[in-house]
N, C-alpha and C positions, 0 to 999 in steps of 0.2 A: 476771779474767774477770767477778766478780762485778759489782765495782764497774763493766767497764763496761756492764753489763746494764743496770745501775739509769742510767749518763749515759743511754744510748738510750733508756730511759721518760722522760727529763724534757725529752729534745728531743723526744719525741713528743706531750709534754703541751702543747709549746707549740703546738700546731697546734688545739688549742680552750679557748687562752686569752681569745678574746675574744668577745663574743657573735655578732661578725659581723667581717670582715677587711674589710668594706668603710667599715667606720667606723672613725673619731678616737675617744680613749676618750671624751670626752665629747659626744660627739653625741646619745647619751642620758646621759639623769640620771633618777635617779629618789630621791624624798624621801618618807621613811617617818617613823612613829613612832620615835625611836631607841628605846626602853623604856628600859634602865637600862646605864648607862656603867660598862664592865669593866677599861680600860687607856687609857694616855695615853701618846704620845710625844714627842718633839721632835726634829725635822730640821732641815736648811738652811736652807727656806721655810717648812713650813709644821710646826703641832703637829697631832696625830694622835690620833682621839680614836675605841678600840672600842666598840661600842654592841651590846644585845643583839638589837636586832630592825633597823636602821636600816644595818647598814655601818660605815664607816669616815668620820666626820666630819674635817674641815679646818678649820684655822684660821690664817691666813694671820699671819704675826709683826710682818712690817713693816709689811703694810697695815690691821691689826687686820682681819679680816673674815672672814666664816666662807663658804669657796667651797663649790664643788659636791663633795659624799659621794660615796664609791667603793664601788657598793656592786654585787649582781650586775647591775646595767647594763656594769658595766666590767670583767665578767670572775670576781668573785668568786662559788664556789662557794654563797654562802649567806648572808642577813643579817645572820646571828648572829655576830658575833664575842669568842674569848673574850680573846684576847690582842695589841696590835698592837707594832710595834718598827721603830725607821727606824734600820740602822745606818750611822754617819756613817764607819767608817769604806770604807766597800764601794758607800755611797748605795742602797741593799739596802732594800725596804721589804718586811717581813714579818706576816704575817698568822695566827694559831691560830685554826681555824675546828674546827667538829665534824669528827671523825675527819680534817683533814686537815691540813697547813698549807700557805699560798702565799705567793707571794713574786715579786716586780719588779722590773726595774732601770730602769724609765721610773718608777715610783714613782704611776701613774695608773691607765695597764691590761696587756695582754698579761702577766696572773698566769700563773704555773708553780706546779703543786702538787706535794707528797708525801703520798703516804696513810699514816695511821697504823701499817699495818703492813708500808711500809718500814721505820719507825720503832722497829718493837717493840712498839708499843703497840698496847692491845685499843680496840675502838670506844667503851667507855664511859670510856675515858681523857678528860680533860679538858689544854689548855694554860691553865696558869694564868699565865704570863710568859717574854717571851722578853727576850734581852741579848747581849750583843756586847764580845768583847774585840778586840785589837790583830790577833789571830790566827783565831779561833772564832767563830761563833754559840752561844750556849746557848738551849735551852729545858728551863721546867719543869715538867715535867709534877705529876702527882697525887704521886707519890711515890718520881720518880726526875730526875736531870739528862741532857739529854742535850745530844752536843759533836756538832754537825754541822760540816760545810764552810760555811765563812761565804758563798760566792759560788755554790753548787751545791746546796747542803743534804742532801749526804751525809751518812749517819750514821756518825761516827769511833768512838763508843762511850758509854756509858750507865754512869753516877756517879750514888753514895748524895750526893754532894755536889760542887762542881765543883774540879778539880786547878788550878785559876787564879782567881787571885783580883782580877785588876783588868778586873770584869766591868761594865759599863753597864749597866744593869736598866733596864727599863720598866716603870710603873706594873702592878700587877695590883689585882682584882678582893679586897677587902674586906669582912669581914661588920663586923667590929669596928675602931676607931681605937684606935691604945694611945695611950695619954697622952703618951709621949716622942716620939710621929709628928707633934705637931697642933702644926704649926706656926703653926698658925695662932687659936689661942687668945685673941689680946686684937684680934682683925679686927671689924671691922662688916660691915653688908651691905648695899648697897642697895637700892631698889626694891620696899622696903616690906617687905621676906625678915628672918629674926631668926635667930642663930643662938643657941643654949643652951648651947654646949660641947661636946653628945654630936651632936645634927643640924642641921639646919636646921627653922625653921618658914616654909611659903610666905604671902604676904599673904591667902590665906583660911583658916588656921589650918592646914592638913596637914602633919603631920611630914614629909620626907625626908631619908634616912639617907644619909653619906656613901660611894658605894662605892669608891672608888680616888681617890688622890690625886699627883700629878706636882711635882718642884720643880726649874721650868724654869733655863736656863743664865744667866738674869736677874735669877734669887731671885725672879720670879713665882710662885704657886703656881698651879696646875691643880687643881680640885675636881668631880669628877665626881657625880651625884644619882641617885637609885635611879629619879627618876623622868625623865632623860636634862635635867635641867638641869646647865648646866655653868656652874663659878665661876669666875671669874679675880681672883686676889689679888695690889694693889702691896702692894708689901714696905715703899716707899717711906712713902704713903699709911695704910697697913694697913685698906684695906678692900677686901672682893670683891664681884665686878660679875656678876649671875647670867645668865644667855643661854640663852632659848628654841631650841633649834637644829634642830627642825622640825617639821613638821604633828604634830594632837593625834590625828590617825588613820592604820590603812593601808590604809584602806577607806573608799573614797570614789564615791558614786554622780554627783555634778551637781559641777560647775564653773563660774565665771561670774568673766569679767576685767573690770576699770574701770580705766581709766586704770592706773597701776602696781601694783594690787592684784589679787592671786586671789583669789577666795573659796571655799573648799572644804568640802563636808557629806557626809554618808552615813549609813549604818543606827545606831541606839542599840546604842553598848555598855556591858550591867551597867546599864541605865535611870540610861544619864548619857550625853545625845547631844551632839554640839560643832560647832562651828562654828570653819575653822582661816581667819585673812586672813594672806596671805604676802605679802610688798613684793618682790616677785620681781629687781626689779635690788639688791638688798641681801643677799635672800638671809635675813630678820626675820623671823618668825612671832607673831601673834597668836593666842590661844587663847580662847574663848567656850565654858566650860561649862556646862551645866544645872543641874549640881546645887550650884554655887555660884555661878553669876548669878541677878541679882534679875530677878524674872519671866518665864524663860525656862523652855521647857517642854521636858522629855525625851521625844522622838520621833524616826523616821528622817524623816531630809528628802530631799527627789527631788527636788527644782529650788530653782535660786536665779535670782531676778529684780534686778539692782540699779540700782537707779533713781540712784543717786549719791548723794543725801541721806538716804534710804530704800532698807533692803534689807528684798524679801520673803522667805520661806523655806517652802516647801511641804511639810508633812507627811503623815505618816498620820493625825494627829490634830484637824490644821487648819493655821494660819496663823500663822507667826512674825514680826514684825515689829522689824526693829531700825535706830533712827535715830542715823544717826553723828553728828549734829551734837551730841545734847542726850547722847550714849551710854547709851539707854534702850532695854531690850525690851519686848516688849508679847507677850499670846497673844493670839489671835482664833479664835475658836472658835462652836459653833452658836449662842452665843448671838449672833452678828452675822448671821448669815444664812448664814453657810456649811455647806456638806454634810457630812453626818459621813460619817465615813472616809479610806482615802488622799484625797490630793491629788495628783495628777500633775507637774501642770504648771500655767505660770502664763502669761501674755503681757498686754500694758497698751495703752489707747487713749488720746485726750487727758485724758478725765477719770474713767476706771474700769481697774479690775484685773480679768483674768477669770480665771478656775479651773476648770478640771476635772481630774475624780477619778475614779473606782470609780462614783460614785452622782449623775455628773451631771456640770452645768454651772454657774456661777454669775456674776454681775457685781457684785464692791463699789463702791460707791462710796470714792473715795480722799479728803476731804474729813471725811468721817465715819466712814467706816470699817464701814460698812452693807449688807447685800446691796442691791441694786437692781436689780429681775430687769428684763431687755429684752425678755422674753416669749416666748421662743423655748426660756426652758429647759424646761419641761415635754417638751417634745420627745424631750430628750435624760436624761427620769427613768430612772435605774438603768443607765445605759450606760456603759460604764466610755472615757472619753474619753484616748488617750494621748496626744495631743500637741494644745496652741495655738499657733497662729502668727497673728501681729497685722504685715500690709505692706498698704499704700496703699489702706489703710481694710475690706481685709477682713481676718476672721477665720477663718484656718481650723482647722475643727473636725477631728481624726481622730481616728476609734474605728475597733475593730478589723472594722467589717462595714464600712462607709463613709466618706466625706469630704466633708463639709460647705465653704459656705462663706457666713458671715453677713453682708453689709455694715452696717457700724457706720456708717455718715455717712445712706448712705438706704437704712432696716432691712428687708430682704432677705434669707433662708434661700435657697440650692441647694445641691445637689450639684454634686461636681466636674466631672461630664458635663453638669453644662449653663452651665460659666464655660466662654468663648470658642469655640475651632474642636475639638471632642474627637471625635476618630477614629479612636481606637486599639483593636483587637479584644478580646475575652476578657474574665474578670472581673477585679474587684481585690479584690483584701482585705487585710488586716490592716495599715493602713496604723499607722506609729508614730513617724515621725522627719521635721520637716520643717526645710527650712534655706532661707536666700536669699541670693545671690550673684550681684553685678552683674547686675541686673535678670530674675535667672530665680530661679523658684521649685522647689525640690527636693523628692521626695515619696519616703520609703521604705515599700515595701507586700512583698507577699509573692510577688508576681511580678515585681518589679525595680523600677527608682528610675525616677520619673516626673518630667517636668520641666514645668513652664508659663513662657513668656514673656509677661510683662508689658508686651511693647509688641507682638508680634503677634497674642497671645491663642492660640496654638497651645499643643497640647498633643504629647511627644516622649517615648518611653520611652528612655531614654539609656544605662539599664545591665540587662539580662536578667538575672535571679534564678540562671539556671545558672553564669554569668560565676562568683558567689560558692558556687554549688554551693548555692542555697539556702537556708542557714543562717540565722538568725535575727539579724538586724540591732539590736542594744543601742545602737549609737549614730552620725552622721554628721556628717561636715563638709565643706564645697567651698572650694577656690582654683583660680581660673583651670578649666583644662579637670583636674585632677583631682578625684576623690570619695574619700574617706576614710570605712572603715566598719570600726566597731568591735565585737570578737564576743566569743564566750568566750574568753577565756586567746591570742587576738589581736587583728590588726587589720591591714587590707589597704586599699593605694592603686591605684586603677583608672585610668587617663588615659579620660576620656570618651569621645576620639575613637575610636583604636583599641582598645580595651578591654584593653589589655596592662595586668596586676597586676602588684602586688610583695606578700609578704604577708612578715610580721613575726610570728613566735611565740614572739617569747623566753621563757623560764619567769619573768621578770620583770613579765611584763605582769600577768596574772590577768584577768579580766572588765572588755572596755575599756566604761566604762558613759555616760563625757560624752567628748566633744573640743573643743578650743577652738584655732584656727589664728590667730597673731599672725606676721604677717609669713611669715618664716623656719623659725619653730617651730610645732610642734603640740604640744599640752599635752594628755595622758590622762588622764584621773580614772579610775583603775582600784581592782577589790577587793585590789589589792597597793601602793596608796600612785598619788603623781601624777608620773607620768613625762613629760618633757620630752625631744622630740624633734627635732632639727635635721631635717627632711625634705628641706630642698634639696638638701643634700649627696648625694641619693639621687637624682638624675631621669632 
């Protein structure tokens, strides 16, 4: 009777195994900091690699490549993992998470758990490794073995040590390498890395200590880094190959796509701010630190502007400048003409950058790099400006009481009520998000999203403030007749016409703060890493 108490829990577990039943597991993804690499396993296809903050990394065997992380977009109860394990004979993919463990037999999503104290165990227990005989699952805990059902994960019983000895282990979690472990001892390293014998040194001098290490079905070895770099060592060759394996944050306010690259920034952590570029069809991460790139300054950044040869970067402090061609940063700061304080946002005309922030408006010159005021900013002293938008030579200004609009070709200040046919009742205010989409202009304020057409001049309130119940609008994007608005800890798709939503809360999300719509996918920059979302799948 017991036992089948415990089946009926795990067939009832499967019924929120996945974030949503209406998605494929990967229709979201979402790509974190992994922090520090606790396990490593090896499967069919792919090697499996725990991370503390990041999920469950992939890396494909035959194709070399590092696919999309499983991480809770796909079901898992939590980022952190302490233990992973693919067992080969059952194709069983297992998970040691805080207080629980789960596990799949699609090996992607639809996770099933068990809570620790099915198990026996108290919450502060830890899984430090699990493994797999002919017959069992084992896991081990802090200071006991335990023999589950290899295809169910009942618990059969709990050993000071395991009654079977031809058990497959999975890498665990490491403080120290003993000297008859290191196999890898007379390896080099590439890409400028050094290794000492005891860690690694990265190409800017920092140690990183080995925490687990794998020695695949190939005499590959697996080298996991405290600081979520991962090794790969031929046996052949004897040298390891280290791989950045995702963003240098999970906290990300602005996004901004070029051709195959993201570019991702957000708030300073520990006064060392970064800059992450991801080659998104590969799946690569580039990393841009502060506190060891030459001239780059530690700030949070709110917008990225990328001009292709030139990226700007909008701080609290001023202006970050970095040129990919010569790969050179630069600060700009009050001593060029810029306003001290945040910077908001950025937008560009043919031959200037504009800016506003907290304490104005500004116009550089790009050329030299110089304010070059238009004369209109005095206007806008001390006003704290939240969004520029630069389409078919105007400028629009919004701050939180009004909405401007400058013409940059023949130099012209109005308000929105006096561009084209405006007829629409009541006040506006707090305008903060603007977007443009096939020849209309979108406006987010705090009575609902306003629209302008640029070929009739009409103005159209298109979505009512109550539709989103109000809420405070962080960020927008438009395809076709939908609007995409992103808020706290979600974000919801409205169809323009008939205002029918969909809202999306996963615990995954955090604070959706940019969005960026490429085709098929929408990309989040949230305070919980940058989530990628197939939205078609949904209409």
């Amino acid at each position: 009777m017991h036992r089948f108490l415990k089946l009926v829990l795990l067939l009832l577990s499967l019924l929120a195994s996945q974030p949503d039943q209406r998605f494929r597991a990967f229709d979201w993804v979402t790509y974190r900091d992994p922090g520090s690499i606790s396990s490593i396993s090896e499967g069919y296809i792919y090697t499996y690699f725990a991370s503390s903050n990041g999920g469950i990394y992939r890396f494909h065997n035959n194709g070399n490549f590092f696919d999309h992380p499983i991480s809770m977009a796909q079901g898992l109860k939590s980022q952190t993992i302490h233990a992973v394990h693919f067992d080969k004979n059952t194709g069983i993919l297992w998970a040691g998470l805080p207080e629980i463990i789960q596990y799949t037999y699609t090996r992607e999503g639809q996770w099933n758990q068990i809570s620790f104290s099915d198990l026996g165990l108290s919450s502060q227990d830890r899984i430090n490794a699990i493994g797999s005989s002919p017959d069992y699952l084992w896991v081990k805990a802090k200071v006991i073995y335990l023999k589950l059902d290899r295809s169910s994960g009942i618990l059969l019983g709990q050993y000071p040590f395991p009654d079977e000895g031809n058990i497959q282990w999975s890498s665990e979690y490491k403080d120290i390498i003993k000297p008859s472990e290191n196999l890898w001892i007379n390896y080099s390293v590439m890409s400028n890395w050094m290794w000492t014998g005891q860690y690694f040194i990265d190409p800017y001098g920092r140690n990183v200590d080995i925490t687990t290490f794998y020695l695949g079905k190939n005499n590959d070895i697996w080298l996991g880094g405290s600081d979520g770099t991962l090794f790969l060592g031929d046996h052949n060759m004897e040298v390891l190959f280290p791989y950045a394996i995702g963003p240098l944050s999970s906290n990300f306010s602005t996004i901004s796509k070029f051709e195959d690259e993201i570019w991702l920034a957000g708030p300073n952590r520990f006064n060392t701010s970064g800059v992450t570029r991801m080659f998104f069809k590969t799946l690569e991460f580039d990393h841009y630190e502060s506190d060891i790139t030459i001239n780059m300054y530690p700030m949070n950044i709110n917008d990225i502007l990328n001009l292709g040869d030139n990226i700007f970067f909008a701080g609290d402090d001023g202006l970050q400048l970095y040129d990919k061609d010569d790969d050179y940063w630069r600060f700009l700061g009050a001593e060029r003409g810029i306003p001290i304080g945040k910077i908001n946002t950025l937008a560009k005309d043919n031959s200037h950058l504009w800016l506003g922030g907290i304490n104005g408006l500004a116009r550089l010159n790009l050329k030299k790099y110089r304010n070059e005021p238009s004369g209109i900013e005095d206007i806008f002293d001390f006003q704290n400006i939240q969004k520029l938008f630069l389409t078919h030579g105007d400028l629009w200004i919004a701050t939180w009481n009004n909405l401007y609009i400058f013409d940059t070709e023949n130099p012209e200040l109005k308000t929105f009520k006096d561009k084209g046919y405006f007829t629409l009742g009541g006040p506006f205010t707090g305008f903060n998000e603007i977007v443009f989409n096939d020849g209309y202009l979108y406006i987010a304020s705090n009575q609902g999203i306003l629209s302008f057409d640029y070929d009739t001049e009409n103005w159209t309130k298109i979505i009512d403030a109550n539709v989103y119940a109000g809420k405070t609008i962080e960020s927008m994007a438009i395809s076709g007749k939908y609007c995409f608005l992103g808020f706290r800890n979600k974000f919801i798709r409205i169809d323009i016409l008939d205002k029918y939503q969909k809202e999306y809360d996963f615990p995954f999300l955090g604070t959706v703060k940019d969005l960026y719509i490429s085709g098929q996918y929408i990309y989040l920059a949230t305070t919980e890493g940058l989530t990628k979302f197939k939205w078609t799948v949904d209409r």
